[in-house]
C-alpha positions in Angstrom: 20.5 2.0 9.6 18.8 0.8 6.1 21.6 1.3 3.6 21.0 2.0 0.1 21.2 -1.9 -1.1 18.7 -2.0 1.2 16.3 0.8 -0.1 16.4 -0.4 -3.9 15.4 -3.5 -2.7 12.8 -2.2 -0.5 11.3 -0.1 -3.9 11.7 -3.2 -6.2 9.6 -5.1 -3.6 7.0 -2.2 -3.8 7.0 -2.2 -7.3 6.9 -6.2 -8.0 3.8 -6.0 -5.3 1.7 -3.3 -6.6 2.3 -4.9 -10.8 1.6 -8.2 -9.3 -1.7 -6.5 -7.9 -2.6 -4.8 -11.1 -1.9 -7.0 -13.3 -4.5 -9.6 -11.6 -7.5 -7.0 -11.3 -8.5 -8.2 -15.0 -10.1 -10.9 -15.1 -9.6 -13.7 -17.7 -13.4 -15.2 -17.6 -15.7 -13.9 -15.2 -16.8 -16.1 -12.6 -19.2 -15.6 -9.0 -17.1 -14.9 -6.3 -18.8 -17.0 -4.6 -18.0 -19.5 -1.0 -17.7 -23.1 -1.9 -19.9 -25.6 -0.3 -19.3 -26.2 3.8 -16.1 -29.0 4.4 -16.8 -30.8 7.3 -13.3 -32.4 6.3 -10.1 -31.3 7.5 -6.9 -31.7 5.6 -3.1 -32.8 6.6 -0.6 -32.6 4.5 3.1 -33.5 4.9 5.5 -31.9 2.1 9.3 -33.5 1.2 11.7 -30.9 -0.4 15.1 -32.1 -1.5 17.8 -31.1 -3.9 18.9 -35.2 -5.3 16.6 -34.9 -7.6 18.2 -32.2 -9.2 21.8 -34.1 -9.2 23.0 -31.7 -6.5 23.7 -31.5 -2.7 23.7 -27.6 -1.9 22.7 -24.4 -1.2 18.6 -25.2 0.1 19.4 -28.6 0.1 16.5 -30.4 1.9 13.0 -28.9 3.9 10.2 -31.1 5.6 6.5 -29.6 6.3 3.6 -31.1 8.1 0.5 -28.9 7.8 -2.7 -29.0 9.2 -5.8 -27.2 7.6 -9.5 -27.1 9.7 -12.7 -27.7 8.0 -14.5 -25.0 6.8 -16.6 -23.9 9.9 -16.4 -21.8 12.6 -13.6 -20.6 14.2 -12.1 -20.8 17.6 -12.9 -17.9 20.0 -9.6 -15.4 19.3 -8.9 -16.9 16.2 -12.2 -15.5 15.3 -11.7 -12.1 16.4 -8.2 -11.5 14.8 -9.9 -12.8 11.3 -12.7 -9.5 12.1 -9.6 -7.5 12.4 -8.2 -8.6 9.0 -11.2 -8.7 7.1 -10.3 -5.8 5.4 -7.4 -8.1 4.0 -8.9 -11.2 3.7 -12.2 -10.2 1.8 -15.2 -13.0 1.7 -14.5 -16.7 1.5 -15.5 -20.1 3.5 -12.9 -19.4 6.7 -10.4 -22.1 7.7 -7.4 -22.3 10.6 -4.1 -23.9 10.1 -1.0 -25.3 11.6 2.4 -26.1 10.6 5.8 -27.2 11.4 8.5 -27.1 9.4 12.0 -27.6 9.2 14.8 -26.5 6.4 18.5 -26.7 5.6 21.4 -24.7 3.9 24.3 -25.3 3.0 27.4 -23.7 0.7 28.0 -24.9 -2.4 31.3 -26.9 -1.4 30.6 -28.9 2.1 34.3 -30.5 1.9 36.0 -27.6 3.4 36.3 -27.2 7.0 36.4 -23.5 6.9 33.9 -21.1 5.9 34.6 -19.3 2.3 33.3 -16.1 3.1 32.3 -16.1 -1.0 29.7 -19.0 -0.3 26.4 -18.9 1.3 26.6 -20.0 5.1 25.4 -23.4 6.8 21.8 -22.9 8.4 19.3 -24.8 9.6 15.5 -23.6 10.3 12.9 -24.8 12.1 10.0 -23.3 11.7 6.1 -22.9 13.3 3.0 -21.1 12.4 -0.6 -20.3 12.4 -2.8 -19.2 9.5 -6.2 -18.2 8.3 -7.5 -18.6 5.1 -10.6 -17.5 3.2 -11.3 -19.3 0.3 -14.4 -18.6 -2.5 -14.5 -20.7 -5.7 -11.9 -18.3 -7.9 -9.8 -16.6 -4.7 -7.9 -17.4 -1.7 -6.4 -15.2 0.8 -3.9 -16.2 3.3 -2.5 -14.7 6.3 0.2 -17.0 8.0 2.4 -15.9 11.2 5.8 -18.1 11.3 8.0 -18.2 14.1 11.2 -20.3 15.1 14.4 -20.1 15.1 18.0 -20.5 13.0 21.5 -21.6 14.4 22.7 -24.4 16.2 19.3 -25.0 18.2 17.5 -26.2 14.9 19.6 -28.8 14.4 20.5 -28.9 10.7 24.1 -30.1 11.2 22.5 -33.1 13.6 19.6 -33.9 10.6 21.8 -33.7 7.5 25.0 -35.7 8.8 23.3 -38.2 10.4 21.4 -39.1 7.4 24.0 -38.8 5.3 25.9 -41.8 7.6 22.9 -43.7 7.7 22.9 -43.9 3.3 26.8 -44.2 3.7 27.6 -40.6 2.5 29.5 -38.1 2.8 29.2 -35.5 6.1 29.0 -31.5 5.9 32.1 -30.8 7.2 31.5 -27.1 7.8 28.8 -26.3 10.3 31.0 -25.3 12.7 30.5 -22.4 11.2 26.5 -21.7 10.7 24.7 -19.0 11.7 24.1 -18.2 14.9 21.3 -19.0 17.4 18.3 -16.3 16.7 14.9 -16.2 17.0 12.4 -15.2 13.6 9.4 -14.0 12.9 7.8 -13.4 9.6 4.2 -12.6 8.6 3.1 -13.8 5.3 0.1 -12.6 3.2 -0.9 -14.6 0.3 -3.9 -13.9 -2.6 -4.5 -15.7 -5.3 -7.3 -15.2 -8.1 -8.7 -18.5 -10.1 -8.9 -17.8 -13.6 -10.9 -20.3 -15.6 -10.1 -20.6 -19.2 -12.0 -22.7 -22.2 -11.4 -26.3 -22.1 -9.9 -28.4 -24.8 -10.6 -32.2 -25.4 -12.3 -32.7 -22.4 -10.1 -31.1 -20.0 -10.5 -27.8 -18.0 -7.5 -25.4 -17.8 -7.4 -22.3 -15.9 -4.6 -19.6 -14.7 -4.0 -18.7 -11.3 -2.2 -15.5 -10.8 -1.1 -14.7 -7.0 0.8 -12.4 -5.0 2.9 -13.1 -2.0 4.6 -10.6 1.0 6.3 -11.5 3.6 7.6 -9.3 6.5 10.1 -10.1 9.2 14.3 -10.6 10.5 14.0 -13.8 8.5 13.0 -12.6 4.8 11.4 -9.7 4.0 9.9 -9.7 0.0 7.6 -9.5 -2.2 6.8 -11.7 -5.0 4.2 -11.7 -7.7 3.6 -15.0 -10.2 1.1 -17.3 -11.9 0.2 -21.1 -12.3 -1.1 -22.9 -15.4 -3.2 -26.4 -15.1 -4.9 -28.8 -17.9 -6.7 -31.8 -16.5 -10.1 -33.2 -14.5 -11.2 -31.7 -11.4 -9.2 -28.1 -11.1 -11.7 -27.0 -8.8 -10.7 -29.2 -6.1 -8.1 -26.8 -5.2 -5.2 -24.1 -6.0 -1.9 -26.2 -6.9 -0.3 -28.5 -4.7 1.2 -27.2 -1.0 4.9 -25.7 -0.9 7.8 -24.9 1.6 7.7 -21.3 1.7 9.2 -19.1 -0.4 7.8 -20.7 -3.1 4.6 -20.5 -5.5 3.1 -22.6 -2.9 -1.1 -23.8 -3.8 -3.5 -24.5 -1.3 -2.6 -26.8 1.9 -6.6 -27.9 1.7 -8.6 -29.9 -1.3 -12.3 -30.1 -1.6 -13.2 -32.1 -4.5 -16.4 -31.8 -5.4 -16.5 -35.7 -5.9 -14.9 -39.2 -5.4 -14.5 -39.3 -9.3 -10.2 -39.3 -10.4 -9.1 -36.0 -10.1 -5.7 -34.7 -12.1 -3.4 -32.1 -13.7 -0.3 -31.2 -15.2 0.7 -27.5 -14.2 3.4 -25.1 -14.6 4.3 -21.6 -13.4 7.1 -18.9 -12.4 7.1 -16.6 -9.8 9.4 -13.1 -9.2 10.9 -12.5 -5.7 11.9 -8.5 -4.8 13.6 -9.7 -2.0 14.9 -6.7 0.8 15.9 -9.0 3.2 17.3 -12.7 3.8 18.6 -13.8 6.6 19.9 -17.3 5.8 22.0 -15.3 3.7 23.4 -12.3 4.7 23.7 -13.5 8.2 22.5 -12.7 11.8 20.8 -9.9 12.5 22.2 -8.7 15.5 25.8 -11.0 16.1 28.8 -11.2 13.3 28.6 -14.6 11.4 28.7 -15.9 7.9 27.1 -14.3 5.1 26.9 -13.1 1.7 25.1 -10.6 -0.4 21.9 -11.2 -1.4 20.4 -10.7 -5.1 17.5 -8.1 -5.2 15.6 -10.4 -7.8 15.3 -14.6 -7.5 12.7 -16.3 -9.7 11.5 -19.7 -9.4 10.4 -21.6 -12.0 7.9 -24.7 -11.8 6.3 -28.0 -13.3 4.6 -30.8 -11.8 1.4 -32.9 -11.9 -0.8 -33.6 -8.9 -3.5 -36.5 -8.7 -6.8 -36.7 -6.7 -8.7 -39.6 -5.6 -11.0 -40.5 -2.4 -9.5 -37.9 0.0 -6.0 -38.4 -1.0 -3.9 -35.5 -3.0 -0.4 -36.5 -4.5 1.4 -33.9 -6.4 5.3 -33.7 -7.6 7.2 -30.4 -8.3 10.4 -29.9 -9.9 11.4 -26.7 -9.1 14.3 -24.6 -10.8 15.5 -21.0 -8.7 17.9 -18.6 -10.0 20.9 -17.7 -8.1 19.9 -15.9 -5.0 23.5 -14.7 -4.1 26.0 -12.5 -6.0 29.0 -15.1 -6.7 26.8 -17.9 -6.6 27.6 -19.0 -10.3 31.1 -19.8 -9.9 30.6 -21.8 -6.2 29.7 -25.6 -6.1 31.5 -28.1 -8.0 32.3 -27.2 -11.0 33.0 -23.7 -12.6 30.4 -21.5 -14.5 27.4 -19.6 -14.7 25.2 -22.8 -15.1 26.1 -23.8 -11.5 24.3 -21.4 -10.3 20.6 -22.3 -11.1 19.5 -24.4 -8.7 16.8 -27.5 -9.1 15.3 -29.8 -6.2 11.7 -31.7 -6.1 8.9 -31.3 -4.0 6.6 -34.2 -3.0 3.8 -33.6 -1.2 0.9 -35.9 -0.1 -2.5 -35.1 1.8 -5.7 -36.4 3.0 -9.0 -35.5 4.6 -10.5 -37.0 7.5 
């Protein structure tokens, strides 16, 4: 049955969609919609997410993703018919396929306690797989990305996070006795952004990248609409710097358009409508830990990336609102500031 909660969030995901969409019809500068040249070069990247950096140990507290993106080119046999199907979605663009694995844990806010406080978001771990298609001009991207995997015991969170933690001489999680549950997931994610260029200053380019994100499925169900702003050399190479999802993630490919130094500082925010989270509210189909989720997270970002001879390096410092009701007054300490949370994101990739 989809209680009220449920239906306001449902509506404020509607409406946070269809602004998002709007608001990103006008165009800043015109440019050609237009494919970029043929990549013969594929990309891998491998992403590092992880709280420290933000003084804290909670809540998403660390997430690993290896990704794969094809060169621009043909695709294989089905992969080609199911992009015919969602053409209609996907509009024009230079096609690619893609890979991922990744793997994510969550914890509450005090991992001392040997009991679960019912107040405090539950332990989880994810582990995560999926495949995608992207078509990409020079001013848009479209992604559609199918994820599957599964949360509870079977992803190993407790294993990953107390094991490191001994091998750095720190601490254990003393509570994942009581994580969530075994269950299987499956989200599909669509993804558009629009490249807006914008007048240069002292040599630099800047441009603005508006995008909007949905994703439907047991494990989260939102929709999110935000923007990206970048000053530096070489923009064009790509659309921000690769992400653990949710997040204002960029493009898991680069084509620069030379071997010159490529750079930029950026920033952005993004708004989540978010109608469904599992890592919060708890198993879908069997009683377990959970909490109520917040109809509304935001993310705010800055970062730089660097680009030279194939290689992409980019850092984000992320900083998320609270995503559960209580959340401010759990962790250690008391008050609202504990509950915004911040954690970094490295990410490094190269072409071959």
């Amino acid at each position: 049955m989809i209680n009220p909660p449920t239906i306001r969030r449902l509506a404020a995901a509607a409406w946070i969609f269809s602004a998002g969409a709007a608001a990103a019809q006008t165009p800043l500068i015109t440019t050609p919609t237009t494919p970029p040249a043929p990549d013969p070069y594929g990309t891998v990247s491998v992403s590092i997410e992880n709280d420290t950096l933000g003084g804290t140990d909670r809540y998403y507290t660390n997430g690993v993703q290896l990704m794969y993106r094809s060169p621009s080119a043909d695709l294989p046999s089905p992969l080609a018919w199911l992009d015919r199907q969602l053409d209609f979605l996907q509009g024009p663009g230079a096609l690619r396929w893609g890979a991922s694995v990744s793997h994510s844990i969550y914890t509450p806010g005090d991992t001392n306690t040997y009991t679960a406080d019912p107040r405090d978001r539950p332990y989880a771990g994810l582990l995560l797989g999926s495949v995608s298609l992207t078509r990409a001009t020079a001013d848009t991207l479209s992604v559609v990305e199918l994820q599957a995997g599964l949360v509870g015991p079977s992803a190993l969170g407790r294993q990953v996070q107390n094991d490191f933690h001994r091998l750095i001489d720190d601490a254990p999680a003393n509570g994942w006795a009581y994580q969530l549950h075994d269950e299987p997931v499956v989200d599909l994610v669509l993804d558009r952004k629009w490249r807006r260029e914008l007048p240069g200053v002292l040599g630099m380019e800047m441009d603005l990248i508006p995008s909007m994100t949905l994703a439907l499925g047991n494990l989260t169900t939102f929709a999110a609409a935000g923007g990206m702003f970048r000053i530096g050399q070489g923009l064009d190479a790509d659309f921000g710097p690769p992400r653990v999802r949710p997040s204002l993630a960029g493009s898991a490919f680069f084509q620069p358009k030379t071997d010159e130094f490529g750079w930029y500082v950026f920033a952005g925010a993004e708004g989540r409508a978010v109608a469904r989270d599992l890592l919060l509210e708890g198993n879908t189909w069997r009683d377990s830990p959970g909490v109520t989720a917040r109809p509304l997270v935001g993310d705010m970002q800055v970062g730089v990336a660097f680009i030279w001879h194939g290689v992409r390096i980019a850092y984000t410092q992320v900083f998320r609102t609270e995503e559960f009701y209580g959340q401010g007054s759990r962790g250690n300490g008391i008050g609202r500031e504990q509950g915004l949370q911040q954690f970094g994101s490295l990410s490094v990739s190269a072409r071959f």
